[in-house]
C-alpha positions as a Markdown table, in Angstrom:
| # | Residue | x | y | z |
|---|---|---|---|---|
| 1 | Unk | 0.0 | 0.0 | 0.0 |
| 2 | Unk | 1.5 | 3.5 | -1.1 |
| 3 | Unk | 2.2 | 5.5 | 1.9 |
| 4 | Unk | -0.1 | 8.1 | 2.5 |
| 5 | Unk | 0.9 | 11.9 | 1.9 |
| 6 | Unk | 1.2 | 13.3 | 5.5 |
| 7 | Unk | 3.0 | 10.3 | 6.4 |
| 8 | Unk | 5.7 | 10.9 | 3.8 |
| 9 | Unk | 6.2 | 14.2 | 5.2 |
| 10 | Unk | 6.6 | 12.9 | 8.5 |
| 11 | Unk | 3.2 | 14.2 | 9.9 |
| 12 | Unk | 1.1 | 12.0 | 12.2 |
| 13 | Unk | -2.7 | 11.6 | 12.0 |
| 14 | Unk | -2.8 | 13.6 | 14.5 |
| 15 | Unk | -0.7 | 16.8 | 12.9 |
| 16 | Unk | -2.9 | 16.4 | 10.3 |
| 17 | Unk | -6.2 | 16.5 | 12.5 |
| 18 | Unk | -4.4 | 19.6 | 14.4 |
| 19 | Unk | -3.8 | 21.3 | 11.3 |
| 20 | Unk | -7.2 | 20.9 | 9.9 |
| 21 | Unk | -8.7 | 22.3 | 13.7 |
| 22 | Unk | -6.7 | 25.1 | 13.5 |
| 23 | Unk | -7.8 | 26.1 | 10.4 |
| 24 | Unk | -11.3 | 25.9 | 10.9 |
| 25 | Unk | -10.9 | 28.0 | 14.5 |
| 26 | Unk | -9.6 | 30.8 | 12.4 |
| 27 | Unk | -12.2 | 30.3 | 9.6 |
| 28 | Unk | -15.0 | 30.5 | 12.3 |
| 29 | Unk | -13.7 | 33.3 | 14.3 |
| 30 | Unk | -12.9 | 35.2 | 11.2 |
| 31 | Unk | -16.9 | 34.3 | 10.1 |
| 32 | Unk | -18.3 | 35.3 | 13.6 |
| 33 | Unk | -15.7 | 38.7 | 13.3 |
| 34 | Unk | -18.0 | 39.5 | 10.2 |
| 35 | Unk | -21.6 | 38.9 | 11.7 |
| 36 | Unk | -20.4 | 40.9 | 14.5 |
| 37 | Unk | -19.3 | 43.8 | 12.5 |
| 38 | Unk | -22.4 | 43.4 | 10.7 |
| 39 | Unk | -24.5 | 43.6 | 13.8 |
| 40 | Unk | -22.4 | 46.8 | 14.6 |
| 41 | Unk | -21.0 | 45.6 | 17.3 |
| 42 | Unk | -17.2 | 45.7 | 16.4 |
| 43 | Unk | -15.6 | 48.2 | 13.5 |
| 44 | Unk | -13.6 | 46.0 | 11.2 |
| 45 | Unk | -12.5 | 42.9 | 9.7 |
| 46 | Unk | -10.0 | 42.2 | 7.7 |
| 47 | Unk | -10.3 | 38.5 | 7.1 |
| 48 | Unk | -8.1 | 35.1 | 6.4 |
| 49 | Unk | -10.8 | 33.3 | 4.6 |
| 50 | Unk | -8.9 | 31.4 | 1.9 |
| 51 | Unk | -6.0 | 31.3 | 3.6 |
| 52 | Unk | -5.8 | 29.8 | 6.3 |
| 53 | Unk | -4.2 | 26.1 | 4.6 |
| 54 | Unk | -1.5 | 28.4 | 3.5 |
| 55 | Unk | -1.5 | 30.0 | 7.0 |
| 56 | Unk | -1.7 | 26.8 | 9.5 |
| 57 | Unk | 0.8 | 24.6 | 6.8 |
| 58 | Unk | 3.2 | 27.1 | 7.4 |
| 59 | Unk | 3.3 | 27.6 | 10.7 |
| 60 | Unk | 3.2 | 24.0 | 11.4 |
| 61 | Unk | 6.6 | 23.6 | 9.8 |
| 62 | Unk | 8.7 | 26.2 | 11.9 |
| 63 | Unk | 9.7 | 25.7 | 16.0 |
| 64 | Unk | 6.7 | 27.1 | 17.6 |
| 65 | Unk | 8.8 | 27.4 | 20.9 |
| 66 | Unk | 11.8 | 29.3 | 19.3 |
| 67 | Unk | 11.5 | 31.0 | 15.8 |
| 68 | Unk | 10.4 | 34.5 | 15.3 |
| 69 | Unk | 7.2 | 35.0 | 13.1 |
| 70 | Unk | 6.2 | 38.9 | 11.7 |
| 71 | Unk | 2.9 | 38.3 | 10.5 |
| 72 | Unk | 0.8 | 40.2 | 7.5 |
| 73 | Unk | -2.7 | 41.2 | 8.8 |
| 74 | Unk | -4.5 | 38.4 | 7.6 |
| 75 | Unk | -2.9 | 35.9 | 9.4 |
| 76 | Unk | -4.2 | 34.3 | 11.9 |
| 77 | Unk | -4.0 | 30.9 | 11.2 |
| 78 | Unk | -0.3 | 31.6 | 11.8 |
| 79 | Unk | -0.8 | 33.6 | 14.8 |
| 80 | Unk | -3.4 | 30.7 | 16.2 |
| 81 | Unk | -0.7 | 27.7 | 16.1 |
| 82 | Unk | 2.1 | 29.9 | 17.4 |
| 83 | Unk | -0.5 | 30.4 | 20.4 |
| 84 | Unk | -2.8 | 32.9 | 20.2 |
| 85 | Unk | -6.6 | 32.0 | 21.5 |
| 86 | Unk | -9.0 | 32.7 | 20.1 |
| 87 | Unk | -10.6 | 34.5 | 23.3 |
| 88 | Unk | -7.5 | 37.4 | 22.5 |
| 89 | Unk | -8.1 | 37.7 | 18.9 |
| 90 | Unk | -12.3 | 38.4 | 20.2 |
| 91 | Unk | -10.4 | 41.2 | 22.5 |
| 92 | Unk | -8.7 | 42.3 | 19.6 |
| 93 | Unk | -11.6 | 42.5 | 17.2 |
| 94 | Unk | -13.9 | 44.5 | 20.0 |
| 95 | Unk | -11.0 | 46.6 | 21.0 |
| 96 | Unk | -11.0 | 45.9 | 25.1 |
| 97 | Unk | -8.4 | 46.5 | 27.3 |
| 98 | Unk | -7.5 | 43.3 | 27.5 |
| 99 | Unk | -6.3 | 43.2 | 24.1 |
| 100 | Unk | -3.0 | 41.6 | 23.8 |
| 101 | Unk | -2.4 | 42.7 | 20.9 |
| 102 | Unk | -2.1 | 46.7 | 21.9 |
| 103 | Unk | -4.6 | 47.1 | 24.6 |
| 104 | Unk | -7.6 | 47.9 | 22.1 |
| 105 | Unk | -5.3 | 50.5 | 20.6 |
| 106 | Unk | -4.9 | 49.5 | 17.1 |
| 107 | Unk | -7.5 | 47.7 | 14.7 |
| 108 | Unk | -7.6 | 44.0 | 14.2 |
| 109 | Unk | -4.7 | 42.5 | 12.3 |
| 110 | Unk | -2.0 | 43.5 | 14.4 |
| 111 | Unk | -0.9 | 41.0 | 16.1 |
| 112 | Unk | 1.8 | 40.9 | 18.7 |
| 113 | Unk | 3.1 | 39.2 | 21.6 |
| 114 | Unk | 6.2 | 39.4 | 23.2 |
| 115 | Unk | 5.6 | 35.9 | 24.7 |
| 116 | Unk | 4.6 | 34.1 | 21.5 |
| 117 | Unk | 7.5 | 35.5 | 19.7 |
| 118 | Unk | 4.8 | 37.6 | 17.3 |
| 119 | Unk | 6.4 | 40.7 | 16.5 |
| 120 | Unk | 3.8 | 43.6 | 15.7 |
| 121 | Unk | 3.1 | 44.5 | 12.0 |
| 122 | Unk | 2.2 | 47.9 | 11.3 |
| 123 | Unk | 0.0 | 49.8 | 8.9 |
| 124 | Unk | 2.0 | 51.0 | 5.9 |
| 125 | Unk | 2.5 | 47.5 | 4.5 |
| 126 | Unk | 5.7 | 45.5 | 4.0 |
| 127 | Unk | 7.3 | 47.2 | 6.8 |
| 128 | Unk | 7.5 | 44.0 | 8.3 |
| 129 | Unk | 10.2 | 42.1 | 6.0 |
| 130 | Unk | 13.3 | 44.2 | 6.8 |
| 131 | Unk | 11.9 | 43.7 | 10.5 |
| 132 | Unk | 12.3 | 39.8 | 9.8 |
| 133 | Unk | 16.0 | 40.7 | 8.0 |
| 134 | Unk | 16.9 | 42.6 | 11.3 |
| 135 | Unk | 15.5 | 39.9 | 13.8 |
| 136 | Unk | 17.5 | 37.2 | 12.0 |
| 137 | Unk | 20.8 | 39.4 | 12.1 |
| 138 | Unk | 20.3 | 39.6 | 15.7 |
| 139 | Unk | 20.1 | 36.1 | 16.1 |
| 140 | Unk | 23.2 | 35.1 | 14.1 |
| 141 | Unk | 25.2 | 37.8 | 15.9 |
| 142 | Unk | 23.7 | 36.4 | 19.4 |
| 143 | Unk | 24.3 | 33.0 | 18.3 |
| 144 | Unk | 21.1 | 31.5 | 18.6 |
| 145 | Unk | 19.5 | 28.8 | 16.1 |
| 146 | Unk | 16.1 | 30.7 | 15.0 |
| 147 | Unk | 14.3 | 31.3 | 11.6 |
| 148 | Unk | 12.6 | 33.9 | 11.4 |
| 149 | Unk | 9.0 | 33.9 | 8.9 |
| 150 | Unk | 7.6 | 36.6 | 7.7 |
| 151 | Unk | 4.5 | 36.8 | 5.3 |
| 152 | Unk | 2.7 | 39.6 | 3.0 |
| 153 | Unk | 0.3 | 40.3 | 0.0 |
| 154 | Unk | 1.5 | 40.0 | -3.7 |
| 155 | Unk | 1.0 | 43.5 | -4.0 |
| 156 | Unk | 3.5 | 44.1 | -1.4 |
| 157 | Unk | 6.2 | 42.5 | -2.8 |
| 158 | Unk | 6.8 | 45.6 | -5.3 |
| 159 | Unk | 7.2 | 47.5 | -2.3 |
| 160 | Unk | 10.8 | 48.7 | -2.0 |
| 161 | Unk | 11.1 | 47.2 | 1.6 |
| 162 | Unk | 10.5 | 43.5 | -0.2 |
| 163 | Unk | 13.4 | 44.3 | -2.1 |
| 164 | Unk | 15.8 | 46.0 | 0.0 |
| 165 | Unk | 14.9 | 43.1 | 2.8 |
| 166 | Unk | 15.4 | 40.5 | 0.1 |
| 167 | Unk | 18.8 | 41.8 | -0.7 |
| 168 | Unk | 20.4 | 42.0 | 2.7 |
| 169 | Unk | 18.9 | 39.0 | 3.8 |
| 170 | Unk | 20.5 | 37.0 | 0.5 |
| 171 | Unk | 24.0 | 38.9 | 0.7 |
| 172 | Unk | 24.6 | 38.2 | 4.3 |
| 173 | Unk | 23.0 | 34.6 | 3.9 |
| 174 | Unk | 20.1 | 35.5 | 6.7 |
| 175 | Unk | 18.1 | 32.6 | 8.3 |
| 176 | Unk | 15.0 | 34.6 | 6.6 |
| 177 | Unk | 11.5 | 32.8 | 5.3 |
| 178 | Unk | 9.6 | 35.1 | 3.2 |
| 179 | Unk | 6.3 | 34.0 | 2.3 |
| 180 | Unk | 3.8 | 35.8 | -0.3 |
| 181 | Unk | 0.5 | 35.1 | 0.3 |
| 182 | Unk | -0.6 | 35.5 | -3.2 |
| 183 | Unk | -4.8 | 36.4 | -3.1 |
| 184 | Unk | -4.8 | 37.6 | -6.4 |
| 185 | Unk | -6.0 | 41.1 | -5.4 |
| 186 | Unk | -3.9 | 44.1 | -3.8 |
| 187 | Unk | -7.4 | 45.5 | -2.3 |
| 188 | Unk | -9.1 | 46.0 | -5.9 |
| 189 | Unk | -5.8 | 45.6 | -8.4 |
| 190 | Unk | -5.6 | 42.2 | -9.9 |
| 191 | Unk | -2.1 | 40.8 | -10.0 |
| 192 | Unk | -2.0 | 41.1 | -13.8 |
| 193 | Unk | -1.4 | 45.0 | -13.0 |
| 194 | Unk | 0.8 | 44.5 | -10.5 |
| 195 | Unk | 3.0 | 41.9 | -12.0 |
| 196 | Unk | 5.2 | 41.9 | -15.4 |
| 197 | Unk | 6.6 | 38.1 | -14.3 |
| 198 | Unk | 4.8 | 35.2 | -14.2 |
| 199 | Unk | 5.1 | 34.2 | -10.4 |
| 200 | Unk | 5.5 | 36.5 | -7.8 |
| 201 | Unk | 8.9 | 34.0 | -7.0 |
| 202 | Unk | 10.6 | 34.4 | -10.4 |
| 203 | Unk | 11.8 | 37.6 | -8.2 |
| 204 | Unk | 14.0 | 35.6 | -6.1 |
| 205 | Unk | 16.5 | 34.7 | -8.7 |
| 206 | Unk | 17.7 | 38.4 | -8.7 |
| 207 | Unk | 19.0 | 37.8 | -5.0 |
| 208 | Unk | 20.4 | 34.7 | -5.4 |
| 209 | Unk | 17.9 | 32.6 | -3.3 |
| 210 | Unk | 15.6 | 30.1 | -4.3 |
| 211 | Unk | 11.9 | 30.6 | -5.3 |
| 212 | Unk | 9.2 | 28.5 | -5.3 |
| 213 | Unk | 5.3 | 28.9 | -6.0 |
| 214 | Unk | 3.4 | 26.7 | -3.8 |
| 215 | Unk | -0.3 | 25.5 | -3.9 |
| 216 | Unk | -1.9 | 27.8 | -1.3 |
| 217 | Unk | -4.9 | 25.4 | -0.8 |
| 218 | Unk | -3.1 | 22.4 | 0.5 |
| 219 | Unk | -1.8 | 22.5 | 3.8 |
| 220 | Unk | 0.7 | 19.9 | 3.1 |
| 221 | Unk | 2.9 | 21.7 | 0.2 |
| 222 | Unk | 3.0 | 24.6 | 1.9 |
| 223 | Unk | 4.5 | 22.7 | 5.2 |
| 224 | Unk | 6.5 | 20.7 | 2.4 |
| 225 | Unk | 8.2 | 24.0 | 1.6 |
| 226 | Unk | 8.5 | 25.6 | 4.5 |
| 227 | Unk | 10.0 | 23.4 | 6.5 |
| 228 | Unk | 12.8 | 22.5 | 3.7 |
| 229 | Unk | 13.2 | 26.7 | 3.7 |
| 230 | Unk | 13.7 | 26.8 | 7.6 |
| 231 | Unk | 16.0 | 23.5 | 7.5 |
| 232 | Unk | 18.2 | 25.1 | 4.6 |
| 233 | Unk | 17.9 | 28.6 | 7.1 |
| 234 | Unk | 19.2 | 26.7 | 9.8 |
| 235 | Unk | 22.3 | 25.2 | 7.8 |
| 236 | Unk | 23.3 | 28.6 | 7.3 |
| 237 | Unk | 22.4 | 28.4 | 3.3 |
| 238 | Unk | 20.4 | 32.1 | 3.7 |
| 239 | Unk | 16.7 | 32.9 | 3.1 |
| 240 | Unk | 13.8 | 31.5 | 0.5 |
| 241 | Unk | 10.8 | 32.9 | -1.2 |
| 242 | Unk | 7.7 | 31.1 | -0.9 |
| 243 | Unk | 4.8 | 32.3 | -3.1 |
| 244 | Unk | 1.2 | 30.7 | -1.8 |
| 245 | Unk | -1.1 | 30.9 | -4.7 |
| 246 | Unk | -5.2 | 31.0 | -3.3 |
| 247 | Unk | -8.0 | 33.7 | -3.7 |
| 248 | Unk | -9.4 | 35.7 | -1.5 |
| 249 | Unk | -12.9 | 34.9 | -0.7 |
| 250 | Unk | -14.2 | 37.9 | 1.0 |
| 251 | Unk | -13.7 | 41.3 | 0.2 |
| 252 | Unk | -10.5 | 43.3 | 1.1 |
| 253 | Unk | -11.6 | 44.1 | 4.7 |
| 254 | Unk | -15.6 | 44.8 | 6.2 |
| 255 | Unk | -15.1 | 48.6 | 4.5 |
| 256 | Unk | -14.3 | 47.2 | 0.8 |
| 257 | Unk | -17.2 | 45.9 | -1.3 |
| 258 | Unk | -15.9 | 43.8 | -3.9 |
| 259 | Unk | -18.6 | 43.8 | -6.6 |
| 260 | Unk | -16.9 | 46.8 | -8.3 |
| 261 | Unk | -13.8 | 44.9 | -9.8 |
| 262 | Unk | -14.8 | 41.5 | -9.7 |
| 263 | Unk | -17.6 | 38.8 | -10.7 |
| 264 | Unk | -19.8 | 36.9 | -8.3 |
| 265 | Unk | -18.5 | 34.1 | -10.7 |
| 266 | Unk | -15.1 | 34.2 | -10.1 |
| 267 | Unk | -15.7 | 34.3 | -6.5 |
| 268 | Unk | -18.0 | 31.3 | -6.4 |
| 269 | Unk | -15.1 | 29.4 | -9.1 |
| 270 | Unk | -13.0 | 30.1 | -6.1 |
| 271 | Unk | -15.2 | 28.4 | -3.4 |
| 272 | Unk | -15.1 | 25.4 | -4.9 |
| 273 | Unk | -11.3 | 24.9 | -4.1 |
| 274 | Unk | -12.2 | 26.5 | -0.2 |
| 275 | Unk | -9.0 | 25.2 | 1.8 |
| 276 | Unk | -11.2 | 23.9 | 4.3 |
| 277 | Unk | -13.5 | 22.0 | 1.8 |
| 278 | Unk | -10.3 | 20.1 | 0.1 |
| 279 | Unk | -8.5 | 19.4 | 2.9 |
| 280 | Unk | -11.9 | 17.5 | 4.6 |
| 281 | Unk | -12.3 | 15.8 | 1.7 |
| 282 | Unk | -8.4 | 14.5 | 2.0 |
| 283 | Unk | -8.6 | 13.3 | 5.6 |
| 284 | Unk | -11.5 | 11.5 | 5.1 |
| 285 | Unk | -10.5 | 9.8 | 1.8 |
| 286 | Unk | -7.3 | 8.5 | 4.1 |
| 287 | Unk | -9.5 | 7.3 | 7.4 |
| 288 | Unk | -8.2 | 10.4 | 9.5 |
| 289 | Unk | -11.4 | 12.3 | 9.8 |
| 290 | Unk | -15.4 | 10.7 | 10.0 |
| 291 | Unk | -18.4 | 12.5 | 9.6 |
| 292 | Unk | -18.8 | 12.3 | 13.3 |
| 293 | Unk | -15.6 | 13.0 | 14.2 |
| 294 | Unk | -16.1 | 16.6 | 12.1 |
| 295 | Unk | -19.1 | 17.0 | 13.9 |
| 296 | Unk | -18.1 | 16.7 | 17.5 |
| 297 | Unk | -14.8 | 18.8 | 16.0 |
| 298 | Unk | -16.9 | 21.9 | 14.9 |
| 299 | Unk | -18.9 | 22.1 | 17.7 |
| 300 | Unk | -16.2 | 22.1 | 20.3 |
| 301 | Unk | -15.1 | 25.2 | 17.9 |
| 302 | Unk | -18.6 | 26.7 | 18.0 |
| 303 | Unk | -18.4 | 26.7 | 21.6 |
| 304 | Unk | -14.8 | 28.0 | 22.0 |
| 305 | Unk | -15.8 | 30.7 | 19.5 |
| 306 | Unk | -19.5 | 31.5 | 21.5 |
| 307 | Unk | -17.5 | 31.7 | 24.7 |
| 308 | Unk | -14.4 | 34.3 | 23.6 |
| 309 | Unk | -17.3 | 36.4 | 21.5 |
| 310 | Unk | -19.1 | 36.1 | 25.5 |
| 311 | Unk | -15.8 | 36.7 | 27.5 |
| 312 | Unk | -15.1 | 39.7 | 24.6 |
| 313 | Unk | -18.0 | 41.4 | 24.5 |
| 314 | Unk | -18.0 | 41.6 | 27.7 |
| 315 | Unk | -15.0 | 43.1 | 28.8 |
| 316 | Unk | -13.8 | 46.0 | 30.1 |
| 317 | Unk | -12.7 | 49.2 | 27.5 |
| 318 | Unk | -9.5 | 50.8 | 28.4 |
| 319 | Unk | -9.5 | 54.0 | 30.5 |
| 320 | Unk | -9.5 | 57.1 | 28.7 |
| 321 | Unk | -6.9 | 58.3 | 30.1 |
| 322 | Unk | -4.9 | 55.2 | 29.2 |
| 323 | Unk | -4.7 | 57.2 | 25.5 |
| 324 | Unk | -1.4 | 59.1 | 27.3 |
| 325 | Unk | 0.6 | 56.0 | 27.8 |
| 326 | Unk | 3.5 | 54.5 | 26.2 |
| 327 | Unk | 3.4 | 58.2 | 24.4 |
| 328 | Unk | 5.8 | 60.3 | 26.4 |
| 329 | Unk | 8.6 | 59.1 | 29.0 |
| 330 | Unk | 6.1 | 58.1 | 32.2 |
């Protein structure tokens, strides 16, 4: 009997079952996010629907007790398996006190934690990769064994800090990961007017690292290429592009409406190759997920979601006053 995929990656049946839980949390948190926006009860989403196989596979392949990961806004799938709950990411989207993230300072997306080893993103995008280059500098000169993995939007990769990150991470042979979430849209601008190449890593050629464009609706080629980029990291052999091809299914964020520049058809094409759809499909084909077992699975996620929406909602703002901190020398 031919061996069965996960297996020849060295992933148990139960990796596989935790990468398929984790990626449903984030797709029902990210669903409840929305009907709570909706219901005006929180101001924005901007979601991981699509994703999250890209996301989870990823994250799965790195040291979730050591390596540094400086996340794009739509990720957390990665954030979720390096530790976050899903009771903080609730805090987050309502903006409470308690919100790890910043203390309800900044919108949802920008995640951090000091613990966890999530270094905070900001705004302006692509910030975050000479971030990654710096952190894995540090590292090296420290002498410690870390990768560091760092993710962003196709459209950020003609950003100039892609390139300038790209290039000293390459010449100084930097223990970097970056991955390009490729969604097909930068907000509205489809990637045939963003890109003149074919594949958003036919760029990595021009900083001497290797390139590779990935299936970003299976779980397993993105672990695949992952872990053999933070492997070849860790024998000092420098940094890799990964490009994650998917689609986005939602609009850009809760404020975008998506109608305007593209067809319900496309989008409903794109549902038909939903991460979380395929992937069930595989584990039950190979005898690692029932129907009953699925069931059981997405209700103890409709319950963890139910309760961190309860715990969230519930929570206490910060103090007005709390505006002044972190601002000026205490």
């Amino acid at each position: 009997m031919a061996e069965i995929r996960h297996e020849q990656l060295g992933l148990t049946n139960e990796d596989v079952l935790h990468m398929y839980k984790t990626m449903l949390l984030a797709r029902k948190i990210d669903e409840r996010m929305w009907l709570l926006n909706r219901a005006g009860k929180i101001p924005f989403v901007i979601s991981c629907q699509g994703q999250e196989a890209a996301q989870v596979g990823a994250a799965m392949a790195l040291d979730n007790e050591k390596d540094y990961v400086l996340p794009y806004y739509r990720d957390m799938g990665v954030v979720l398996q390096f530790g976050m709950t899903a009771k903080e990411l609730m805090l987050s989207g309502f903006a409470k006190a308690e919100d790890p993230n910043s203390g309800g300072r900044q919108m949802p997306g920008h995640f951090g934690s000091k613990r966890l080893r999530i270094v905070t993103g900001s705004s302006p995008v692509t910030t975050q990769v000479p971030h990654a280059v710096g952190i894995a500098l540090g590292g090296r000169m420290e002498g410690n064994d870390i990768v560091t993995f760092t993710t962003f939007g196709e459209g950020s990769s003609n950003q100039g800090d892609f390139h300038e990150g790209a290039n000293f991470a390459s010449v100084h042979k930097l223990p970097v990961i970056f991955m390009c979430e490729n969604n097909k849209y930068a907000i509205s601008v489809p990637i045939s007017k963003q890109l003149a190449c074919k594949n958003v890593s036919d760029r990595a050629i021009g900083y001497g690292m290797p390139g590779v464009t990935v299936d970003g609706n299976d779980p397993l080629a993105v672990y695949e290429a992952v872990k053999e980029a933070a492997d070849r990291g860790r024998r000092g052999e420098g940094p890799t592009l990964i490009e994650t091809v998917a689609y986005r299914l939602t609009p850009h964020s809760s404020d975008d409406d998506d109608r305007a520049y593209r067809t319900r058809e496309e989008v409903e094409e794109a549902k038909a190759k939903d991460p979380i759809y395929t992937f069930t499909v595989y584990l039950k084909e190979n005898g690692v997920l029932t129907d009953e077992l699925e069931k059981q699975i997405t209700e103890e996620i409709q319950k963890e979601v139910d309760e961190a929406t309860e715990y969230a909602e519930n929570a206490k703002y910060a103090d007005a006053e709390s505006a002044l901190l972190h601002v000026y020398a205490e």
